[in-house]
C-alpha angles and dihedrals in degrees: 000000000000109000099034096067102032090097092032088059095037088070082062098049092051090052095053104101119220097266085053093045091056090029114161079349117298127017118146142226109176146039117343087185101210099352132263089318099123131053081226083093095092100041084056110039100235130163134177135300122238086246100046083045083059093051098044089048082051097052083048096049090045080063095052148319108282136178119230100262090054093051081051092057100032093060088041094065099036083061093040097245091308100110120039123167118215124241089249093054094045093044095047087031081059094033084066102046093041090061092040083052096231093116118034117213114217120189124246126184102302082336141069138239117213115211129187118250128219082255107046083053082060099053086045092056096053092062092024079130089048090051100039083058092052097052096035086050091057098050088054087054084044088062098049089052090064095055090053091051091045086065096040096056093031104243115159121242121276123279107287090017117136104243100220090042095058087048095057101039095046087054088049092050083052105048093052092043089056081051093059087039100054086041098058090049089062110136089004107153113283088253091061089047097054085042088055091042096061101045079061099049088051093047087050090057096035089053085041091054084051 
């Protein structure tokens, strides 16, 4: 499963222009280079891989049927909002393991719904430890996330929660949060860039006038 769609799903990612490869945020095309098992994702940017998107797609499916749009949202919420495929990464992602047979589509109504296979539960059980670490991994970054929106919409730390702590580490959360995002931006249009640009300009005075 792994190495037969990696170039097959490439063509995808390439395709993918700077404002679909940071859509709604954070959703990934490349490398996630083990996982999300370490809170360096965000200091590096990474995202996941076509495989481990299969296997994550698999482990949701195992769960329940699901149409595309659902997958899109579930994994949404289990990251927090930080990682988000695109339309054009979850279709092709179920084209695949719908060919491989390892997925079944099922029509509904003018949609389908996407089904796992016995074989696909197969497949799934013979990375069950590969896919336990990705969602385990987003719901980590999920709760990062939080953190960051606790400070963003000004909300205090939890109860028993040292004050100063939860201050730091939220700002911490932030700042490495600013670093993925502007990474996934890289040879985004000029337009992009000098819109960018100038989000940044306005957080500097607004952190100088602090």
């Amino acid at each position: 499963m792994r190495g037969r769609h990696g170039g097959h799903h490439e063509r995808h990612n390439h395709d993918d222009s700077c404002r679909e490869r940071h859509a709604h945020g954070r959703h990934g095309a490349g490398r996630f280079e083990g996982g999300f098992a370490s809170p360096g994702a965000f200091r590096a940017g990474r995202k996941l891989s076509s495989a481990d998107l299969q296997l994550l797609i698999l482990a949701l499916l195992a769960r329940q049927p699901a149409h595309g749009y659902e997958l899109i949202r579930t994994i949404e919420e289990l990251s927090g909002g930080f990682y988000v495929p695109s339309p054009g990464m979850i279709y092709p992602a179920l084209t695949y393991l719908d060919e491989i047979g390892h997925a079944m589509a099922q029509a509904d109504g003018n949609k389908k719904l996407f089904s796992i296979t016995d074989a696909g539960r197969a497949a799934l059980e013979a990375d069950r430890a590969g896919a336990d670490r990705i969602i385990e991994g987003l719901g980590r970054i999920g709760s990062k996330m939080d953190a960051v929106r606790d400070v963003i919409e000004g909300r205090g730390p939890a109860s028993g929660e040292d004050p100063e702590a939860h201050g730091h580490h939220a700002l911490e959360i932030a700042r490495q949060a600013i670093k993925a995002s502007l990474f996934h931006k890289r040879g985004c249009s000029p337009q992009e860039a000098a819109r960018l640009a100038d989000i940044l300009r306005r957080a500097v005075d607004e952190i100088n006038r602090g």
